[in-house]
N, C-alpha and C positions, 0 to 999 in steps of 0.2 A: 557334233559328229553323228548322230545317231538320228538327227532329222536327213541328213546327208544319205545316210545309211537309207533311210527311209525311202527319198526320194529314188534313189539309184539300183537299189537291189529289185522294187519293184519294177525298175524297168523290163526286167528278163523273166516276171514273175508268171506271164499268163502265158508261154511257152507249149506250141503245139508238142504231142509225140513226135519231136522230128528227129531224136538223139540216135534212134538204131536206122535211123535210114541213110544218114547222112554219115560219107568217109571221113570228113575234113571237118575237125569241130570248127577254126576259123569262118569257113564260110556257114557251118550251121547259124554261129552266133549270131551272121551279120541277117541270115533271114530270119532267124525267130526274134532280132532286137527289130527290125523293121517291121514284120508282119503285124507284134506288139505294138508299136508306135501307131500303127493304121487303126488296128482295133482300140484303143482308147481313145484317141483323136474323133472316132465315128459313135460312139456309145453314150449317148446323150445321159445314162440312167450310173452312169460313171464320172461322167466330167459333171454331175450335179450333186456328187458328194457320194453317192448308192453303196458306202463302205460294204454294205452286206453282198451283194450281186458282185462286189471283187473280190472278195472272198470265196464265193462258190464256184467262181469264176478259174481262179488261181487253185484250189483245193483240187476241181477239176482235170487243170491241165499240167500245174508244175509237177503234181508229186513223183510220176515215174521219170522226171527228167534229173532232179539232185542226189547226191550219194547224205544225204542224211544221216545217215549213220555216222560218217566221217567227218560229215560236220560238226556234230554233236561233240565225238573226240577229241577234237580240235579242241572244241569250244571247254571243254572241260581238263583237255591236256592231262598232266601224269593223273590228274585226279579220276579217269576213265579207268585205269587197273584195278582199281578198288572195287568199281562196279560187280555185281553178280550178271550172269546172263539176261537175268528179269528186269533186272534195275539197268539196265545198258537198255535195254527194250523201253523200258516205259521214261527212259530220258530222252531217247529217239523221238517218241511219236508226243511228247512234251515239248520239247525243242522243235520239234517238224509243227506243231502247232501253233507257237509263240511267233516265229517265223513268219508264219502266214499271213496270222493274222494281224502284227504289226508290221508288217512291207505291204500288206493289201492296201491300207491307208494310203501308200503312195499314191498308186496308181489314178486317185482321183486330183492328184495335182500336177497332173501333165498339160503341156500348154505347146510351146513352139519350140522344145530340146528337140537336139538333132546329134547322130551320133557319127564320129568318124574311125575307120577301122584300123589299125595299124600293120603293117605286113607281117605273114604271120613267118616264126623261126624255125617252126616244128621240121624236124628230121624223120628222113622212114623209120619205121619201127618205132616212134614216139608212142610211147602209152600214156604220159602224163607231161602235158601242156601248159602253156599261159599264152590265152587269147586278151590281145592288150587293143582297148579303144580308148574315145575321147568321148565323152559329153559334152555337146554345147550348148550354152543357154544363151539368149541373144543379150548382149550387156554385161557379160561375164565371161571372166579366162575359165578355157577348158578346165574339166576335171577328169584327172585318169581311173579308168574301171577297165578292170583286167578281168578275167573269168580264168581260175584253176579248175581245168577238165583232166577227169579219167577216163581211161577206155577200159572196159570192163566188159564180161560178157555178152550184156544185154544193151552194150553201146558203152558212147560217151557220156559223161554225167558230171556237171558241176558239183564242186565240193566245197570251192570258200568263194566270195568274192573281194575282192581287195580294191578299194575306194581310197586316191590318194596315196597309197601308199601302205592303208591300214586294212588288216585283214578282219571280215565279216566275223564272222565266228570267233576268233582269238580276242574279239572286242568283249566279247563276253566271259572273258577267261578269271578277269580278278574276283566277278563276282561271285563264281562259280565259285572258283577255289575257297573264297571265305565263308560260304555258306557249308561247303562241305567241310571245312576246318571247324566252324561251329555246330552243325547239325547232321552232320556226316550226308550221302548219298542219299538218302528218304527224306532229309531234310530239303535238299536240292531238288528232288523230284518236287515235293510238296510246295516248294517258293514258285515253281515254275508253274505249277497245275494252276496255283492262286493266281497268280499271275495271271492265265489265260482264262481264268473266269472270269476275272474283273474285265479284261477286254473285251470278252464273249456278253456281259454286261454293261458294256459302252462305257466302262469308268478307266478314265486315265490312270 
């Protein structure tokens, strides 16, 4: 599941500022999951593996487009109350980095996926959505990737993605929680820091 995760969540991951420009997050998704598809497909220093240049790549462009914060909650569930101010902050931009840099990975195994949009339901006044597509790979039944969007002051902004059925962030929820069961909140910071050092040093 979490190669899955991989594959799929980087598709949305190198995403222009187009969140406060755009009314309709449906139609946003369907130009920045395309404009994405053009830019990997063309980047020769990406489809040769270049993990680093999708990373700076993605560091670049996602971060003012996801609610991050919310994801985090998610991802950590009632164990987020616990949290202090600082430790809510420094789970944020831990998780906003884990993120990054294990969905960057994806983006170098893009090849002939094509995506199909499904109509969207949203009602006026909707402030919080689900933009639902398909993923095709040639050889393979579709796979459903939904995008959960908020509309918040400074736009629209993903908060989870949900693959199949299963939700991005809450995928990460048991490990969370036993880590904070055993080493409380600074313990959970610290597994994830480690975490992203070992990645920031090329070790699986």
């Amino acid at each position: 599941m979490k190669s899955l995760f991989s594959l799929l969540f980087g598709l949305f991951l190198l995403c222009p500022s187009a969140f406060a420009q755009e009314d309709s997050p449906d139609a946003l998704i369907k130009k920045v999951t395309e404009d994405v598809l053009t830019i990997v497909r063309q980047d020769k220093d990406i489809q040769a593996g270049n993990t680093r240049k999708a990373i700076e790549l993605v560091e670049d462009k996602v971060l003012p487009n996801f609610n991050f914060q919310r994801m985090t909650s998610l991802a950590m569930g009632k164990d987020w109350k616990q949290a202090t101010p600082e430790q809510k902050k420094r789970l944020t931009d831990e998780f906003r980095t884990l993120l990054v840099r294990t969905y960057s990975n994806a983006l170098t195994g893009y090849k002939d996926q094509t995506v199909r949009y499904k109509p969207s339901k949203m009602q006026s006044g909707d402030t919080d959505v689900v933009v639902r597509t398909e993923v095709v790979n040639p050889g393979s039944k579709p796979i459903q990737l939904d995008y959960s969007v908020e509309k918040l002051a400074e736009g629209w902004k993903v908060y989870d993605v949900v693959v199949a059925g299963v939700s991005l962030v809450t995928n990460y929820r048991d490990t969370f929680n036993q880590e904070v069961r055993a080493n409380g909140v600074d313990g959970l910071i610290l597994m994830i820091s480690s975490k992203n050092k070992q990645l920031e040093a090329g070790k699986k």
